[in-house]
N, C-alpha and C positions, 0 to 999 in steps of 0.2 A: 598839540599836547602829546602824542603819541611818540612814542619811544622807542624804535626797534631794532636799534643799529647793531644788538646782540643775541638777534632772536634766532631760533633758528629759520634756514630756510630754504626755498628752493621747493622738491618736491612735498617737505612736511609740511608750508604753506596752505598747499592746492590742496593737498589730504584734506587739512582741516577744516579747510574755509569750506568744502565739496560736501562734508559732515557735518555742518553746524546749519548751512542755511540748505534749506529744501525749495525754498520757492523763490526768494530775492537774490538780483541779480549781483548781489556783495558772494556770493557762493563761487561767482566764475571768475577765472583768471583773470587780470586786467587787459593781456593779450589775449585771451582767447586760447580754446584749446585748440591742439595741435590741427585738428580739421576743421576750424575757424582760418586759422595763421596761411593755411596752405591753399586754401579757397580764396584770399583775400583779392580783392581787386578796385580799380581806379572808379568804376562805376558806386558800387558800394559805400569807399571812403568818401565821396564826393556828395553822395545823399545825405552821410554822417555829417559831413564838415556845413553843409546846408543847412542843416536840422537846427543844430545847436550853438553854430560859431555866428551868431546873428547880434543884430542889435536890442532888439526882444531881449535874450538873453544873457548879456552882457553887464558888467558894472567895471567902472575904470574909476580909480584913485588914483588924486595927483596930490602928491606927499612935497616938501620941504619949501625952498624962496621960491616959490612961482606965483606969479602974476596973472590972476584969476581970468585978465580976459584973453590974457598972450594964452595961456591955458585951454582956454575954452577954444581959440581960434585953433589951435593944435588939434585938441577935438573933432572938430567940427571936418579940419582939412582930410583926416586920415579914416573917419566915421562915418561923416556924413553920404559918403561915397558905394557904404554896403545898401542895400535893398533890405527893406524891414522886411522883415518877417514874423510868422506867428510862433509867441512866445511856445517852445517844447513845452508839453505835459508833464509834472510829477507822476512819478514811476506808483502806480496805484497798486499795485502787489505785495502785501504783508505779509510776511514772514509767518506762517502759525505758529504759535505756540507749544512751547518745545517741553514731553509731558515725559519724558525719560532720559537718562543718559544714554550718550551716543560715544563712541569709542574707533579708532582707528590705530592702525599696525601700521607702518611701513619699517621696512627689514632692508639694510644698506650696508653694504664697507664701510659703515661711516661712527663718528662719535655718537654714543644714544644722548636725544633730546627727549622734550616733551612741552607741550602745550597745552593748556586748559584754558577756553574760553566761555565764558555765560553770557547771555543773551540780557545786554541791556537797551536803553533808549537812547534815542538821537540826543545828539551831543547837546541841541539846544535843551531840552527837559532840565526840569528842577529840581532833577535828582542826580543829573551828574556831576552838579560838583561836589556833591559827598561822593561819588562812587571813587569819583578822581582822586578824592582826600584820602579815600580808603588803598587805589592804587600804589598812592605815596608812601604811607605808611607802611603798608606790607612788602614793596619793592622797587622803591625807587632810590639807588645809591648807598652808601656803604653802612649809612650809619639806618637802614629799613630792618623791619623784622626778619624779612625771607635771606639777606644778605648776612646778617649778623647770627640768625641761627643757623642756616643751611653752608654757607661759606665760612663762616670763624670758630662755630662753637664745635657741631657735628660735622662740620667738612664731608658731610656727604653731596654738596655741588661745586663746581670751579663757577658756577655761574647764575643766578637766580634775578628775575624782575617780572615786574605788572607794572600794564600801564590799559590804559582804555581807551576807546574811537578806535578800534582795529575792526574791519579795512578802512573804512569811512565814519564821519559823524553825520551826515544830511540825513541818513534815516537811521533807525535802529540799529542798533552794533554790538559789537563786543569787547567785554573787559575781559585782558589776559593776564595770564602769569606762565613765565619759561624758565626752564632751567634745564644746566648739565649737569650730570652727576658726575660726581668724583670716578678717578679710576680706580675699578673695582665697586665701584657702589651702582644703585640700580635707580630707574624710572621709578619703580613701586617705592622705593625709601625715599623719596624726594615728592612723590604725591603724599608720603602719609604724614609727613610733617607740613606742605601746603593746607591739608586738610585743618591738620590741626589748630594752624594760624588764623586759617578763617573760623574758624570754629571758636577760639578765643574774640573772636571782632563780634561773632555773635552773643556773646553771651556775657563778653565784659566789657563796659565803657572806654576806649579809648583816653587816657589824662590830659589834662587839659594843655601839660606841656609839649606833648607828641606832637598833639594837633598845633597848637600855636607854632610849632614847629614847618610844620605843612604848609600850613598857611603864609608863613614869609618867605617862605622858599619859592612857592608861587607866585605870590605878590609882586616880590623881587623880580622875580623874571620875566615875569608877563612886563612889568611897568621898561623892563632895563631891556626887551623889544621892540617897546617906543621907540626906542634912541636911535633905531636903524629905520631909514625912511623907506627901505624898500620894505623891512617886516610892517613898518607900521603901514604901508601903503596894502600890502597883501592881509592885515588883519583889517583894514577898515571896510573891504574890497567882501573878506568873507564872513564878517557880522552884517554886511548888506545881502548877501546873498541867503543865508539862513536866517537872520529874523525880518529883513525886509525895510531893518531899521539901524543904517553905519551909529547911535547913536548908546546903540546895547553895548559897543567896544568899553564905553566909559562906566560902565555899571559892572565890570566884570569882577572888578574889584572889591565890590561891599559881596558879590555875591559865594567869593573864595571866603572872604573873612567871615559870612554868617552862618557858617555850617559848622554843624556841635557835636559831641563823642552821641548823644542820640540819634544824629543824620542816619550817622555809620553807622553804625547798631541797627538800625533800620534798615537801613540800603543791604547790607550784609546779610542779613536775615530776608528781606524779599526777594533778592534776584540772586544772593552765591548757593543755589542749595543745587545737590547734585541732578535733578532731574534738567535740571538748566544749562547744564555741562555738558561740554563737546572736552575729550581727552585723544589728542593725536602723539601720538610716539613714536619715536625711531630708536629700534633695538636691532644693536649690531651685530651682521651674520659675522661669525668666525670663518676663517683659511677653513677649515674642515669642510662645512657647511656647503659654502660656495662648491668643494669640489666635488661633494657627495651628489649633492644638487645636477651637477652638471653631466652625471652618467646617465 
């Protein structure tokens, strides 16, 4: 479900994700930081690749004409062969509870971005797919709110969207919203219209044609991923590994269509408020700056 082929990124990643989470391991790099990457060694990877690449932990889907026991025997030939081991533990560390807004700078040669992420639940919860719905509606594609006000109306962004599961959905996550601001316009003029969008979700119902909206869009997609036997083999693979049951794949659908302008209203008002806010930005140093900087 996650969306980020235009977010920014790179160092205002690590910024944010370093800011948001305090104790869960979603806060550290996927590599690792710099004194992880340079330390790295064969002994190490090799305890890693033990741990977790076992049959314990494992789940394989066999997707299109295959012949359940030519299948199975395939299995068995290429499987049967690892040494079981004890299934890895869920990662028991919770995130506390995030009781003020948290704020990060970073200062670059670079175009100014920004990020805003709130702290919501694993992707499995029964609230995200109103959050996701909410996602859609505020910034998913040209005809969203954050796109049609901030890019067509005020043009103060070349570029706006939210999506949610950012870094991961197996545990607790975050739903974001990114945008560039126009040139000559700023971070601050692009958060205060952000603000104000969510702040309309809080306070007025979403119509019933937006949403109906959302919801085929979704539907549509999710259903028109069947079609591809390796997505469908990779979703059936990862509703077994998050609910424990390949069977919730086929449920996802009444559960897009049963979420209502009250979900969102909800979901909006419990988790977008700013004490739940992580804001990372990149504000660009000017030629002046850099060389003042450098005496």
């Amino acid at each position: 479900r996650m969306r980020t082929e235009n977010t920014p990124s790179g160092r205002l990643h690590e910024e944010f994700l370093a800011a948001a989470y305090k104790a869960h391991p979603y806060g550290t790099p996927i590599v690792g930081h710099m004194s992880d990457i340079i330390n790295y060694n064969r002994a190490e990877a090799k305890k890693f690749f033990e741990k977790y690449y076992s049959p314990s932990n494992l789940t394989i889907a066999l997707v299109g004409d295959v012949d359940p026991q030519e299948g199975l025997a395939l299995v068995k030939k290429y499987w049967d062969r690892i040494p079981r081991r004890e299934k890895p533990t869920r990662i028991t560390t919770v995130e506390p509870e995030q009781k003020s807004e948290r704020r990060v700078k970073v200062e670059e040669k670079t175009q100014p971005s920004m990020m805003i992420g709130w702290h919501v639940p694993e992707s499995i919860h029964p609230d995200m797919r109103a959050i996701e719905a909410m996602m859609s509606i505020l910034g998913q594609g040209r005809t969203s709110r954050l796109y049609k006000r901030m890019v067509l109306k005020d043009q103060i962004a070349v570029s706006a969207g939210a999506f949610a599961g950012y870094p991961g959905g197996k545990y607790p996550t975050l739903a974001v919203i990114y945008s560039y601001p126009a040139q000559g316009k700023t971070n601050a003029e692009c958060e205060k219209i952000i603000d104000e969008e969510i702040e309309k979700l809080q306070t007025t119902l979403v119509t019933k044609e937006e949403l109906d909206k959302v919801k085929s869009r979704a539907s549509i997609g999710f259903i028109r991923d069947l079609r591809d036997n390796l997505e469908f083999a990779m979703k059936l693979a990862r509703y077994q590994q998050l609910y424990g049951n390949w069977r919730e794949l086929f449920k996802e659908v009444n559960k897009i269509n049963s979420v209502t302008p009250e979900d969102i209203q909800r979901v909006a008002n419990k988790y977008f408020k700013k004490t739940n806010r992580t804001v990372a930005t990149i504000e660009t140093i000017k030629e002046s700056q850099t060389k003042e900087a450098s005496k």
